[in-house]
C-alpha positions in Angstrom: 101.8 6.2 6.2 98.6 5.1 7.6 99.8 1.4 8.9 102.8 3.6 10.4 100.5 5.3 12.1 98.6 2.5 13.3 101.9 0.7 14.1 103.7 3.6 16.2 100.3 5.8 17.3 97.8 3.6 18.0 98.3 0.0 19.0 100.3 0.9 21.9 97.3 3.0 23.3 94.7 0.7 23.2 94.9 -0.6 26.4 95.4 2.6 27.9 91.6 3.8 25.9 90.0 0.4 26.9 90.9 1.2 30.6 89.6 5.0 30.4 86.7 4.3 28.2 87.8 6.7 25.3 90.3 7.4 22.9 92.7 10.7 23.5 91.7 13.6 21.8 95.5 14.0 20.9 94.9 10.7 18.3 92.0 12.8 16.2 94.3 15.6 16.0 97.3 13.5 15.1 95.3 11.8 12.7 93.9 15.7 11.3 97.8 16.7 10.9 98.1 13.5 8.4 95.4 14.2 6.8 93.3 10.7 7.4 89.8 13.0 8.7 87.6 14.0 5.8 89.7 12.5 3.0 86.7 12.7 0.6 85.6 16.4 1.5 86.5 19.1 -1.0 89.5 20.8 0.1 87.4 24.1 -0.4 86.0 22.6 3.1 89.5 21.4 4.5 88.8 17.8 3.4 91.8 16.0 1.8 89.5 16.0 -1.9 90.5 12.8 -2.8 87.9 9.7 -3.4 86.2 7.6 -0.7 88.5 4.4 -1.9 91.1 6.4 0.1 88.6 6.5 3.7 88.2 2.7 2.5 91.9 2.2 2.9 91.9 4.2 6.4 88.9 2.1 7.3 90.2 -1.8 6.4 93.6 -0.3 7.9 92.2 -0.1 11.1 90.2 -3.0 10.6 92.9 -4.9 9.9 94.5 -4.0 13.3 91.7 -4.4 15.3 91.1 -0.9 15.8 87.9 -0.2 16.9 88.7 2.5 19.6 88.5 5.9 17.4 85.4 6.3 15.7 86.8 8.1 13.1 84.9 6.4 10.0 81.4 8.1 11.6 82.8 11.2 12.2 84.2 11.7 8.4 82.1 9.4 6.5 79.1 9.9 8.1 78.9 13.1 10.0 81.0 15.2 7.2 79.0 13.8 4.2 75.5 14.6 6.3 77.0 18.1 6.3 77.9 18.6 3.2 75.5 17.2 1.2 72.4 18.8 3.7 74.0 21.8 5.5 73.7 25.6 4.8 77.6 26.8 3.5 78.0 28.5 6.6 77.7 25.1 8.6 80.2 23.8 6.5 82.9 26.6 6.8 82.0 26.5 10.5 82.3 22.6 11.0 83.8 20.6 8.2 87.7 22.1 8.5 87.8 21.6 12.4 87.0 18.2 12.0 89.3 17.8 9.0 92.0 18.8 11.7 90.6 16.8 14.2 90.1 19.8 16.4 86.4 19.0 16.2 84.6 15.3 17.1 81.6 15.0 15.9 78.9 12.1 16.4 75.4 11.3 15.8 72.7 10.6 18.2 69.7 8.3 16.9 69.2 5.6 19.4 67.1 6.0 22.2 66.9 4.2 25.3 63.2 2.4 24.5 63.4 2.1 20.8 66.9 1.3 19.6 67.5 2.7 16.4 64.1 2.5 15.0 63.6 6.6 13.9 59.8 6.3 13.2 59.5 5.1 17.3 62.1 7.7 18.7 60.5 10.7 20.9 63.1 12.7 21.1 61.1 16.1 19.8 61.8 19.4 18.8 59.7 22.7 19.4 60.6 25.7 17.1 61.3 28.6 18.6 62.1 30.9 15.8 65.3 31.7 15.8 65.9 28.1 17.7 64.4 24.3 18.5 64.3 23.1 21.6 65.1 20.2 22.1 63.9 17.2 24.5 64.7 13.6 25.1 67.8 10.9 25.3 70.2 9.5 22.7 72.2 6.2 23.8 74.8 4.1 22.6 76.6 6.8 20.5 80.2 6.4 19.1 82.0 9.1 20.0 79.4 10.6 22.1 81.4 11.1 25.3 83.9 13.2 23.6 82.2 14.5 21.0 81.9 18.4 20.4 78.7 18.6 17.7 76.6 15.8 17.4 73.6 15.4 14.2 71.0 14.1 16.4 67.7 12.6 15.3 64.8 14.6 16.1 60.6 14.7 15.3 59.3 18.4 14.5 56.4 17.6 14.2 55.0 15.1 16.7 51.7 13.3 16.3 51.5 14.3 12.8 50.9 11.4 10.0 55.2 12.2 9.2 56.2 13.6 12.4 58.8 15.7 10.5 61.7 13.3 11.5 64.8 15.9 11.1 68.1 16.1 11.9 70.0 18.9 13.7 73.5 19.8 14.7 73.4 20.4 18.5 76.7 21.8 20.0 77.7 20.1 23.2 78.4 23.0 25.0 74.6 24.4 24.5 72.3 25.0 27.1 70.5 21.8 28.6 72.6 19.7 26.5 73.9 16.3 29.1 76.3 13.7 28.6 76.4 10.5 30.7 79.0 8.6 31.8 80.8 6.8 29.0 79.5 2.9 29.4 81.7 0.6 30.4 82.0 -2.7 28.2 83.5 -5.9 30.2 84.7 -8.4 27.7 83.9 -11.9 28.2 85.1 -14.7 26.1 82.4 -16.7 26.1 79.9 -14.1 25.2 81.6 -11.1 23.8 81.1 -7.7 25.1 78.7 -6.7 27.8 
């Protein structure tokens, strides 16, 4: 099933994704109808409840193919486990089964523009509000970011303190103040790879 839908869903589109800088949402929710989203998340949470060996499959399937277009291994083996091992249950009803369908792309912001993915050097801060945080600073380089509709993003709570109170926090991408930029365009070279 899943090198069938490589085979007839995805190999065709690639060029197609390369040229618009993103994959189609229609491929996440094709790939939520079969199931390949979330395949280690308890099905209490709309995950497929089966072992990660079965994501592995998913994961050297695509591999395999040269399929490096959907980011689908961050979004259910990376986003979904943050969730479910660190989120309140009401996060988890409200997130987990959309992105087990695919209805949902997630993402998760922690590199910045100045420091790469080094978390003790990021700025990106967060004042508490009380019943919110606000938020301020730049993420970069984030797979799925461009379409993404929640994204974990890497945060300090408590600035200029010996621990800073590094955190993570789901920000919807439809909230107030929250900007994406352009997706970046990567021209591949030959001799050097992508730019």
């Amino acid at each position: 099933m899943i090198q069938d839908f490589i085979n007839n869903e995805i190999i065709d589109q690639q060029d197609e994704w390369e040229k618009n800088g993103m994959v189609s949402r229609a491929i996440w929710e094709r790939a939520g109808e079969l199931g390949l989203l979330c395949i280690d998340i308890p099905e209490e949470h709309g995950g497929g409840g089966l072992d990660f060996s079965f994501s592995a499959l998913f994961i050297e399937e695509l591999g395999r193919n040269g399929v490096s277009g959907p980011g689908f291994s961050l979004h259910s083996d990376v986003v979904a486990p943050y969730l479910l091992k660190y989120g309140s249950e009401s996060q988890k009803q409200k997130y987990l089964p959309p992105m087990a369908a695919g209805k949902m792309i997630t993402s998760l912001g922690m590199t910045e523009p100045n420091c790469g993915s080094d978390l003790q050097a990021i700025t990106t801060n967060a004042v508490d509000k009380g019943d919110h945080y606000l938020v301020n600073g730049q993420k970069t380089f984030i797979t799925n970011g461009y379409m993404s509709d929640m994204c974990i993003v890497a945060v300090k709570t408590k600035p200029g303190t010996e621990k800073e109170g590094v955190s993570l926090l789901i920000i919807e991408s439809d909230a107030e103040g929250f900007e994406k930029g352009l997706p970046l365009k990567k021209n591949r070279d030959e001799s050097s790879g992508y730019q």
